[in-house]
C-alpha positions in Angstrom: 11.0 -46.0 22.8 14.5 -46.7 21.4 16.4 -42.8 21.5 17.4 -43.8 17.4 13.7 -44.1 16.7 12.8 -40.7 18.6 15.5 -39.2 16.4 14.0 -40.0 13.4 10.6 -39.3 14.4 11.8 -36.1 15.8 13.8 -35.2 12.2 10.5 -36.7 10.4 8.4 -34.4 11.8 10.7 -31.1 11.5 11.3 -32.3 7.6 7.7 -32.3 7.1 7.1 -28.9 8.9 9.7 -26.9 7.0 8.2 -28.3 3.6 5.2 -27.3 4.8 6.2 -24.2 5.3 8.4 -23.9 1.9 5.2 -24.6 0.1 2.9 -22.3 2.3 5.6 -19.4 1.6 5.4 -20.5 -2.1 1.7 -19.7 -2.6 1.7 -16.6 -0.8 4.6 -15.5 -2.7 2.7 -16.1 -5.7 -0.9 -15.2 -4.2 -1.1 -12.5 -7.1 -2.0 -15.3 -9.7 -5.2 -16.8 -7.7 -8.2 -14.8 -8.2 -9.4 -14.0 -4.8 -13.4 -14.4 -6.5 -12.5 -18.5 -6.4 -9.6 -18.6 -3.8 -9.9 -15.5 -1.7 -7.9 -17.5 1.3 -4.4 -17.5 -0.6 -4.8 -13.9 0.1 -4.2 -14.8 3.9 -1.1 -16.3 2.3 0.3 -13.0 0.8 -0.2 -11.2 4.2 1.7 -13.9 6.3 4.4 -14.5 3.0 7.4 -12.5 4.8 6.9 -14.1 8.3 7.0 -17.8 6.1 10.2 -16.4 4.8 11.5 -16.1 8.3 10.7 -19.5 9.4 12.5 -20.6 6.4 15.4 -18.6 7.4 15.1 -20.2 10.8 15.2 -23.5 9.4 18.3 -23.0 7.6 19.9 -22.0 10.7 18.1 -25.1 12.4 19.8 -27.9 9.9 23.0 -26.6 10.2 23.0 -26.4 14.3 21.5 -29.7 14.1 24.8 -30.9 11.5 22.2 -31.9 8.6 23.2 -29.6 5.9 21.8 -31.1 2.9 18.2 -30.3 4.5 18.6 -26.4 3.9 17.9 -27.2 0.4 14.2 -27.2 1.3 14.0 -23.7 2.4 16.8 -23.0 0.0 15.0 -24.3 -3.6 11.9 -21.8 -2.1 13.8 -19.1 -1.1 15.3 -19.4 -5.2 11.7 -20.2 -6.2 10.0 -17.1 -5.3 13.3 -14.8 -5.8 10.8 -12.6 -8.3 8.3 -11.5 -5.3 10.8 -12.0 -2.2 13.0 -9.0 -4.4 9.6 -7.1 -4.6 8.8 -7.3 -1.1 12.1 -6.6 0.1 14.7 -5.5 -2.7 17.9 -6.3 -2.0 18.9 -2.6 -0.9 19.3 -2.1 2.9 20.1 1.7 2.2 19.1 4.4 0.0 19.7 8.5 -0.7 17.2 10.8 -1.4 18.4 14.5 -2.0 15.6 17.2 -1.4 16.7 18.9 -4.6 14.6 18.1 -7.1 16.6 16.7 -10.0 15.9 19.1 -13.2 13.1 18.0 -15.2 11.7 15.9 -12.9 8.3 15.2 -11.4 8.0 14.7 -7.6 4.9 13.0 -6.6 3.5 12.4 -3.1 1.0 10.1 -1.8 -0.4 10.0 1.6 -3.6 8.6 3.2 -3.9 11.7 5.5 -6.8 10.6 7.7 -8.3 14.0 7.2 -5.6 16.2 8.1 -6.6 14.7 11.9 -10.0 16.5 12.1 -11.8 14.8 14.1 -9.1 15.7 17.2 -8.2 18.4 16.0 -8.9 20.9 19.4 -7.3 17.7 21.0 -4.4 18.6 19.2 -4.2 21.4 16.7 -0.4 21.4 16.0 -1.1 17.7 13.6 -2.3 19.5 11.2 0.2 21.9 10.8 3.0 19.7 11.2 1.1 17.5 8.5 1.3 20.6 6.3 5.0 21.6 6.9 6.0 17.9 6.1 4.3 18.3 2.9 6.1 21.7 2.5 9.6 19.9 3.4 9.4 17.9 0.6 7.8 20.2 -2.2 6.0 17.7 -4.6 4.9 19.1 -7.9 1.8 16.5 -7.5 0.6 15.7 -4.3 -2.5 11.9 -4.1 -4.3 12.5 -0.7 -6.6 9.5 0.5 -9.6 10.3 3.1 -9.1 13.7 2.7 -11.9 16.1 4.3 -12.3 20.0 3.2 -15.2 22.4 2.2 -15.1 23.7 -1.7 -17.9 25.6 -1.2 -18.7 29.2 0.7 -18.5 27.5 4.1 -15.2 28.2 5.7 -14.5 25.9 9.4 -12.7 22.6 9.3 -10.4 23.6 5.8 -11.4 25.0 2.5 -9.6 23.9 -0.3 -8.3 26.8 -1.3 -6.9 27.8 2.3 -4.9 24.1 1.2 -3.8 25.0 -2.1 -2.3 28.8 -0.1 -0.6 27.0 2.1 0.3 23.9 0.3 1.6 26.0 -2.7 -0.4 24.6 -5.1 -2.2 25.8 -8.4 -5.2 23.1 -9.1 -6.7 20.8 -7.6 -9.6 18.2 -8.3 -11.5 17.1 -5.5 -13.1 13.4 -5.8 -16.3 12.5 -3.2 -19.6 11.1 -2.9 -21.8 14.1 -0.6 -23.6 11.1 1.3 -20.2 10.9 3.2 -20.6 14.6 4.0 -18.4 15.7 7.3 -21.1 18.2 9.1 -23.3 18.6 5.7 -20.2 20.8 4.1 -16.8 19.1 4.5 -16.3 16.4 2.1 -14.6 13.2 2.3 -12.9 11.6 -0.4 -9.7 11.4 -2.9 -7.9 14.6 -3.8 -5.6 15.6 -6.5 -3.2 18.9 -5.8 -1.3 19.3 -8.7 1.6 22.7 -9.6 1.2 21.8 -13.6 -1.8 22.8 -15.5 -4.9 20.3 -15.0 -5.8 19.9 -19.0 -8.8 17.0 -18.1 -9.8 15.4 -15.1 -12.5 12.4 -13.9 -14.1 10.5 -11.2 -15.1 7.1 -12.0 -17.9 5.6 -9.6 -19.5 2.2 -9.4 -22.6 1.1 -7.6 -22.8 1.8 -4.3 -20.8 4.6 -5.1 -19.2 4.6 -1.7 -16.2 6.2 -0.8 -13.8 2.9 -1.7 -16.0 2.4 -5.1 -14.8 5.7 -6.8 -11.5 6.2 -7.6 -9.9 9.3 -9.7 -7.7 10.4 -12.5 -6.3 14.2 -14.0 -4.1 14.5 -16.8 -1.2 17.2 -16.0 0.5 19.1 -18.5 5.0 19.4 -18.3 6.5 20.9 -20.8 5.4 19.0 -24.3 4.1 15.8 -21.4 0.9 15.0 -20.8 0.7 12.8 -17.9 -2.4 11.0 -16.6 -2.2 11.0 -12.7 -4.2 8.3 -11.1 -5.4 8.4 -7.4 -7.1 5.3 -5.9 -8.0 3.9 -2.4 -9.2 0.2 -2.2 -11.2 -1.4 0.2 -9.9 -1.3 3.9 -10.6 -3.9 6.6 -12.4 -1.8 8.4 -11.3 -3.7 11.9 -13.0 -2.2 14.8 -10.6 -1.7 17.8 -11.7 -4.8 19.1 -10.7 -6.4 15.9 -7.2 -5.0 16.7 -7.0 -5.7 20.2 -7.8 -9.8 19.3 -5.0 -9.9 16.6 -2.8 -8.5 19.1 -3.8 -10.8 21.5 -5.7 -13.8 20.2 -7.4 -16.6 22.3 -10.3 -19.5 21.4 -10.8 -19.5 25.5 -14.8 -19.2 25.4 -17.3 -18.0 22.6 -16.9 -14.6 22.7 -13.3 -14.7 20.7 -14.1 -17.6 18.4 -17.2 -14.9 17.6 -14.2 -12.2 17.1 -11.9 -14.5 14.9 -15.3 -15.2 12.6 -15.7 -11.8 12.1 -12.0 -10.5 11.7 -11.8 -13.5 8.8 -15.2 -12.5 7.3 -13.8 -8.9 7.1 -10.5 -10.4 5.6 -12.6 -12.4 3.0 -14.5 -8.8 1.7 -11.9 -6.7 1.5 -10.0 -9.7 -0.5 -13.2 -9.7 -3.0 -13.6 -6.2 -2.7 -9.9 -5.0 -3.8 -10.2 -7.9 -6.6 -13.2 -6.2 -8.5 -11.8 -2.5 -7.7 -8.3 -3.3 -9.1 -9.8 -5.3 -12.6 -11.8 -1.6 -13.1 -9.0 0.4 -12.3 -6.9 -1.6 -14.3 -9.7 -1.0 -17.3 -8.9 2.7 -17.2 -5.5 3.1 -16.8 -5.7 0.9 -20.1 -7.8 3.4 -21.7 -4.9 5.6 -21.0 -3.3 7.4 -24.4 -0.7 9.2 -22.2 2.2 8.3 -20.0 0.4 6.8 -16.4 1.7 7.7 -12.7 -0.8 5.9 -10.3 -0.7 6.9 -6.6 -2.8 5.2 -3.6 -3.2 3.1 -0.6 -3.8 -0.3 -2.3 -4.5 -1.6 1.5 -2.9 -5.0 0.1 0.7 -6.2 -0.2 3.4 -6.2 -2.7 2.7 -10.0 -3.8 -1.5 -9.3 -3.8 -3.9 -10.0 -6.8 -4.6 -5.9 -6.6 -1.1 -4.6 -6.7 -0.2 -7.1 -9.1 -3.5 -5.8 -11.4 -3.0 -2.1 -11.1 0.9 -2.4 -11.4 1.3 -4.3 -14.1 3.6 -3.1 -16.6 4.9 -0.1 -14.6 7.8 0.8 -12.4 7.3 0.7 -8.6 9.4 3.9 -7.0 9.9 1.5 -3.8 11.0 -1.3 -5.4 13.6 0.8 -8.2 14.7 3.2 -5.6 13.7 2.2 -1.7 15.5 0.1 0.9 14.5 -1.9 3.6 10.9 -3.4 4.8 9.1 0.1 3.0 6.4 0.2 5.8 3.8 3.0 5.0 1.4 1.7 7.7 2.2 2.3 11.0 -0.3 -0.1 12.8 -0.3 -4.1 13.3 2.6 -5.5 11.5 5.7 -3.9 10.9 6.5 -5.3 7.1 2.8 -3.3 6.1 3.8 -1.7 2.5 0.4 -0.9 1.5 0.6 2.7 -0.1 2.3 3.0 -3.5 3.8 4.6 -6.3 3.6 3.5 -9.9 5.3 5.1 -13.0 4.5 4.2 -16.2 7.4 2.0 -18.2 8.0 5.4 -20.7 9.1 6.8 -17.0 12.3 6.9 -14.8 12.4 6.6 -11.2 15.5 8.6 -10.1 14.5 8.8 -6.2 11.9 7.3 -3.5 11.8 8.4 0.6 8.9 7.3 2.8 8.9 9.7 5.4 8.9 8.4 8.8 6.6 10.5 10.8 3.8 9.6 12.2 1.0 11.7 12.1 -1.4 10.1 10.1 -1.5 6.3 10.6 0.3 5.8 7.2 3.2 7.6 6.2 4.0 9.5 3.1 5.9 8.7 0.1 8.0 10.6 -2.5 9.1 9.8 -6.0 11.2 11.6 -8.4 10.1 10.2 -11.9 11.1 11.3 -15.3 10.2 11.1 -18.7 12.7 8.4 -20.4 14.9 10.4 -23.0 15.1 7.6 -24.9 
């Protein structure tokens, strides 16, 4: 074969790849406006968006190495497309301050999916829990959202009573959310918790069939000042990927039956909790609707910035990490390292002065703070 034909096969084929590519990027990019009920795939899309971005990236660098410039305007034109989600994904900020001083006037809210204050190992290793406690203490927040968290509220005294949390956490109230079939030992619940240093005027667990522990989410209204402020906590539906889930994606192979079973199962588990965080996020978003005060929402979505859920829930409010944080924001410390699943909402009556996700890992998300304000406007 003539070498000027190979060329142009050879550029043929890379052309068609990066567009491809450029539109692949494109859709999960947008993946929030395809409801995952009819096109629960795209949502693969939304996970994999950042990593299309790179290849784009790549390609740019490819057509100018390969002295074709006028090529990078397919990557380009996508790049410009999808500006909008690429800036919530990553905002343009490589650095950012936080000051440990509150700013006057200010709320500080924390949420962390604490993975029950590491119970379950915890005569393994007893210092977690304390260290868990003295980063929360570090950072002082006036309202503290804690996911899968696991205490006794009632005369039992063993793994953690609430109020041996509120002593040391410096609290005032509290409102515990859980369903008792998910019982730790028959007295230490599991579920969503609300610690709060401002009066608790009203507070509510809303549960849907089967009433699980991902089918009930939770709201308080605090009282600053002449502010009422409705505080949601939430935790959608997790994958639930078993450790040979994990150990596949790290390592994935079609060799023999056995891990085309594994990839069927992984994508079956991707395809629920798609569904799953699609009909949790239209009921959440239902509520906070219903909301006659100012809304902060706190959670681990368990989805991406450009997801159907995050896109549903946040709508219309201010994310901390997006006004305020820098870099990839990773608040899960497992599988891929651009993972910005746990968030911070204010409502648009709000002002985000500050955001920090704390980088230490003992739990296997990490927390994040926000400093939010009422506007004075």
């Amino acid at each position: 074969m003539p070498k000027n034909i190979l060329r142009r096969l050879t550029k043929r084929f890379f052309v068609i790849v990066n567009i491809i590519a450029a539109l692949l990027f494109l859709l999960g990019s947008y993946g929030y406006l395809f409801d995952p009920k009819y096109l629960w795939p795209i949502g693969l899309l939304t996970l994999s968006a950042f990593y299309f971005l790179l290849i784009l990236i790549a390609f740019i660098f490819f057509w100018l190495f390969m002295i074709k410039p006028r090529l990078i305007i397919i990557s380009l034109v996508a790049i410009l497309l999808a500006y909008g989600p690429v800036n919530n994904i990553l905002p343009l900020r490589l650095s950012h301050s936080f000051n440990n001083a509150k700013p006057e006037n200010t709320v500080r809210v924390m949420t962390w999916n604490v993975a029950q204050f590491n119970v379950m190992d915890d005569e393994a290793h007893p210092s977690v829990k304390k260290q868990m406690i003295d980063v929360i203490n570090e950072y002082q927040p006036d309202v503290a959202c804690f996911q899968e968290m696991v205490a006794e509220d009632s005369t039992v005294t063993d793994h953690g009573h609430v109020d041996d949390f509120l002593e040391k956490l410096h609290f005032k109230n509290y409102f515990y959310s859980y369903n008792s079939k998910e019982d730790f030992w028959g007295y230490a619940h599991f579920g969503l918790i609300i610690f709060s240093k401002y009066p608790i005027i009203n507070k509510q667990t809303i549960s849907w069939y089967p009433h699980d522990y991902n089918s009930i989410f939770q709201f308080v209204d605090i009282l600053k000042g002449n502010d009422t402020i409705r505080v949601f906590n939430i935790h959608l539906q997790s994958l639930r990927l078993s450790r040979s889930n994990l150990k596949y994606i790290d390592k994935p192979s079609v060799e023999d039956e056995s891990a085309i079973k594994e990839s069927k199962n992984i994508i079956g588990k991707f395809r629920t909790g798609f569904l799953k965080r699609k009909q949790q996020a239209d009921r959440i978003r239902a509520e906070i609707e219903k909301s006659p005060y100012a809304v902060i929402i706190g959670g681990d979505f368990n989805d991406v910035p450009n997801s159907y859920a995050y896109h549903t829930i946040g709508k219309g409010h201010k994310n901390a990490f997006v006004k305020k944080g820098g870099g990839l924001g990773r608040t899960f410390s497992g599988i891929s390292p651009v993972l910005r699943i746990d968030n911070i909402f204010a409502d648009k009556k709000m002002n985000v002065l500050q955001f920090l996700t704390i980088k230490k890992k003992l739990s296997d998300h990490f927390p994040i703070v926000a400093d939010v304000e009422m506007d004075k406007k």
